[in-house]
C-alpha positions in Angstrom: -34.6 -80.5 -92.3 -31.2 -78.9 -92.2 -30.4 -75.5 -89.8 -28.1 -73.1 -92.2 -26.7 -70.4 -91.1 -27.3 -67.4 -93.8 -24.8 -64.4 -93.4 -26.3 -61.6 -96.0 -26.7 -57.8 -95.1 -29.0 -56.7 -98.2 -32.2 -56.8 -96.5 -34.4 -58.0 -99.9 -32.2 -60.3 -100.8 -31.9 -61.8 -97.0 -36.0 -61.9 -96.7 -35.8 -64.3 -100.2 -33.6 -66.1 -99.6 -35.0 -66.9 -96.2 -38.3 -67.1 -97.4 -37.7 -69.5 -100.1 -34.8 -72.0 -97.8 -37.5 -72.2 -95.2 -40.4 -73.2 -97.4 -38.1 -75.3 -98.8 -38.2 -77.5 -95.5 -34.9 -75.8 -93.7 -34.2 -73.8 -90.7 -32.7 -70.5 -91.3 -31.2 -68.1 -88.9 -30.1 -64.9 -91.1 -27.5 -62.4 -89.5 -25.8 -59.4 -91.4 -22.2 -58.8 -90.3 -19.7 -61.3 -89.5 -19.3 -60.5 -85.8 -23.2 -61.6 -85.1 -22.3 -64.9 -87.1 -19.0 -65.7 -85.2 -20.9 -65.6 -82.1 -23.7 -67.9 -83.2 -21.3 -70.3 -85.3 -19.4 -70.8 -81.8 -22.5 -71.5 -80.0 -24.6 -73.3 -82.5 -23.5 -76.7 -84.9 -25.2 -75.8 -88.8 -25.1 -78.2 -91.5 -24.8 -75.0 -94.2 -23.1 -71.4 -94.5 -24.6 -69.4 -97.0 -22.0 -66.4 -97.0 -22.1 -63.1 -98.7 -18.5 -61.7 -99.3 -19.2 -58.1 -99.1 -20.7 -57.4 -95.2 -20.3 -53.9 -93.6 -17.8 -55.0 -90.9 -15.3 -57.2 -92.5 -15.4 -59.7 -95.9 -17.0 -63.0 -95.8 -13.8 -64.4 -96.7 -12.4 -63.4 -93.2 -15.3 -64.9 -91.8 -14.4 -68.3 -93.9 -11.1 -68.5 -92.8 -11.5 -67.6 -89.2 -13.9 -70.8 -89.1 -11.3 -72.9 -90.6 -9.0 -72.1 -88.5 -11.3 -73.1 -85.6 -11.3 -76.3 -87.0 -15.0 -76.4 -88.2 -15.9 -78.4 -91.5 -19.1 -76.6 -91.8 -19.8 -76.5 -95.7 -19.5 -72.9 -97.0 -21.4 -71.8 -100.0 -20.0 -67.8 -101.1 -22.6 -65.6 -102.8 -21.4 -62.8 -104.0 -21.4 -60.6 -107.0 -17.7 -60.7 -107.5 -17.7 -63.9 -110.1 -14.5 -62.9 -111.9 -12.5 -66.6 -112.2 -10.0 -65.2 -109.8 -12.7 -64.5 -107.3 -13.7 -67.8 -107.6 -10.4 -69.4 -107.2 -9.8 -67.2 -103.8 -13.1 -68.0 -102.5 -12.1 -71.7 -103.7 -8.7 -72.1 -102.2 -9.9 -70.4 -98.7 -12.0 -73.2 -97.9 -15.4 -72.6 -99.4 -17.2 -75.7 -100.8 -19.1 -73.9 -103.8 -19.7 -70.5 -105.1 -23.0 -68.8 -106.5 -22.1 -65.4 -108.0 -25.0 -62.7 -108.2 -27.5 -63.1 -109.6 -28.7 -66.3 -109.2 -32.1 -68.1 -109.8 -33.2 -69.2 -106.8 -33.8 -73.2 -108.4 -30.1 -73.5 -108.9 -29.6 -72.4 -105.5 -31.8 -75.1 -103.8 -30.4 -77.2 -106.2 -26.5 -76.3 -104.8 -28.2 -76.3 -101.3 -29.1 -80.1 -101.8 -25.9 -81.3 -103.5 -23.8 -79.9 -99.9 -26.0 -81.1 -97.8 -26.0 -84.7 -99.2 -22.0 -84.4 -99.5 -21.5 -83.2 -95.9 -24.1 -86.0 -94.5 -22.5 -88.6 -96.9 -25.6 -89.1 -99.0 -25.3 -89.1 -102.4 -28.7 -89.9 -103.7 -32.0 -89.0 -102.8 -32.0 -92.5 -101.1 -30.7 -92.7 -98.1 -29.3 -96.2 -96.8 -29.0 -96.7 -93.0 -28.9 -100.3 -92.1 -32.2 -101.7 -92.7 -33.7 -98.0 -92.6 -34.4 -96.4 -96.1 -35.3 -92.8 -96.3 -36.5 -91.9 -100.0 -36.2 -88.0 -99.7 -37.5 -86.7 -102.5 -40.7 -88.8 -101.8 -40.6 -88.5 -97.6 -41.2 -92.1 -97.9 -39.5 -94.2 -95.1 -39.1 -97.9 -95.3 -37.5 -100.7 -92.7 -37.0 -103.9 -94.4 -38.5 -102.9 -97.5 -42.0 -102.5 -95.5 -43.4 -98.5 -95.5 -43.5 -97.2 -92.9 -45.8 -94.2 -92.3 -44.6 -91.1 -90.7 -46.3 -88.0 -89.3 -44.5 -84.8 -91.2 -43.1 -83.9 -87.5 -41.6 -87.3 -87.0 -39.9 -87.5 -90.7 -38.7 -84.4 -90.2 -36.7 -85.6 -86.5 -35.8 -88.7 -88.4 -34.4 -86.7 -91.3 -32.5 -84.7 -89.1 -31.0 -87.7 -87.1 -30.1 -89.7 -90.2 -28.4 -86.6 -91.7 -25.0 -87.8 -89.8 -25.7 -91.6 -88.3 -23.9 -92.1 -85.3 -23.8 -88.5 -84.3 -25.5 -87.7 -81.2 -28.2 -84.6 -81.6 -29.5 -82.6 -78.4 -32.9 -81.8 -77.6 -32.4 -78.5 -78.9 -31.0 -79.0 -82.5 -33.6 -81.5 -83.1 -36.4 -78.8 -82.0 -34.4 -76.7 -84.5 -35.2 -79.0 -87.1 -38.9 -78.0 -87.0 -40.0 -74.9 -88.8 -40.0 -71.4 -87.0 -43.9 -71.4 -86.8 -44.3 -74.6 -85.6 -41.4 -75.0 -83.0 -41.3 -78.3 -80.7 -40.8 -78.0 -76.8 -38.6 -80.7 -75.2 -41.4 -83.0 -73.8 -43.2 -82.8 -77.6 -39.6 -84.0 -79.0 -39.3 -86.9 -76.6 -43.0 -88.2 -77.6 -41.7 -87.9 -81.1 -39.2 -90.3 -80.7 -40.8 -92.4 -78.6 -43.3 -92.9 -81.3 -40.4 -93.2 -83.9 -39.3 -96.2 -82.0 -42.5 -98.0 -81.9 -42.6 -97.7 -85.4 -38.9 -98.0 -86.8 -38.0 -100.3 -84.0 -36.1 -99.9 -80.4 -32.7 -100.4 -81.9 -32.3 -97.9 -84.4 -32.7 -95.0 -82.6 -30.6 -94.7 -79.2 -30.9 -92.3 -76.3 -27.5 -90.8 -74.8 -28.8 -89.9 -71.3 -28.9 -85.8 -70.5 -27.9 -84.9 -73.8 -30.3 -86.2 -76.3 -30.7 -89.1 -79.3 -28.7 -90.6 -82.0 -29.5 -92.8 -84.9 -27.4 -96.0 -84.7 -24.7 -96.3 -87.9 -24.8 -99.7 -88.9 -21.8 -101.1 -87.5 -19.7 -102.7 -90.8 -19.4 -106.6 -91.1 -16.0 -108.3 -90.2 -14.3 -110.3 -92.7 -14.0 -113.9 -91.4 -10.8 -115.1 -90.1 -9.1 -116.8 -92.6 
């Protein structure tokens, strides 16, 4: 499960979309003007922008290039319903990673949606290869070894969110953001979780950075020998 941050001030289209991105498996927090998602984006880590151009305080491209400048390599996906080519080319060459012009059916949208997230984690197919961990998304099928490996939904979806960026340590709290608004973990339910992941994945592949939270292990590349 992946926590995007959608910035959209036309309330109908904002309910869809966050509707549809949340039954979808992701965790959505929608704001409406670019000062509400400057302050979140600077408290907050998301793995997806969805940003609207035209917001009631300032443009989305302001927005886009303010985070830039911060450094941030969030991917940015613009919706808007300027889709002349220039548009495209300015929202292009400020730093956005795609552009949806409105309107858009909602399958290519999830479809885009995908495609960044599996670019920004470094997985390019709907396998993902970890070491001896295999994680078949579009099946939620998890295999060590080759063996299956059966997962409650809760636990596939912390392990998702942990082999979205291997290595990378996760706190308690973006990993309780990786479960869905209406069924939202508490710190103790998290660390039972992984615990249980363990047991079943093995010790190893999951690692615990002490008062911040867990990381999945990269696998750590093989040496060529000395000649």
């Amino acid at each position: 499960m992946a926590s995007i941050l959608l910035v959209e001030d036309d309330l109908p289209l904002g309910n869809s979309l966050q509707r549809v991105l949340t039954v979808a498996g992701h965790h959505v927090v929608w704001l409406r003007t670019c000062a509400d998602a400057r302050r979140f984006l600077q408290e907050q880590t998301f793995a997806l922008v969805l940003l609207d151009i035209g917001l009631p305080d300032e443009t989305g491209l302001s927005l886009l290039a303010w985070l830039r400048a911060q450094g941030q390599a969030t991917p940015v996906m613009l919706l808007t319903a300027r889709d002349s080519v220039g548009e495209r080319v300015l929202g292009l060459d400020a730093g956005a990673d795609d552009y949806l012009g409105k309107p858009f059916a909602i399958e290519e949208l999830l479809s885009r949606v995908r495609a960044l997230l599996r670019r920004h984690s470094g997985q390019t197919s709907s396998v993902w290869q970890i070491g001896p961990l295999s994680i078949h998304t579009a099946r939620r099928r998890v295999q060590v070894h080759g063996q299956d490996v059966h997962l409650s939904a809760r636990e596939y979806d912390i392990l998702r969110a942990l082999a979205e960026d291997p290595g990378r340590v996760l706190t308690r709290a973006q990993i309780e953001a990786s479960s869905s608004p209406a069924d939202t973990l508490d710190s103790n339910a998290t660390d039972v979780h992984v615990y249980k992941l363990r047991r079943k994945l093995g010790n190893h592949l999951i690692s615990t950075v002490r008062g911040v939270g867990y990381v999945l292990e990269a696998p750590t590349p093989a040496m060529d020998p000395a000649p």
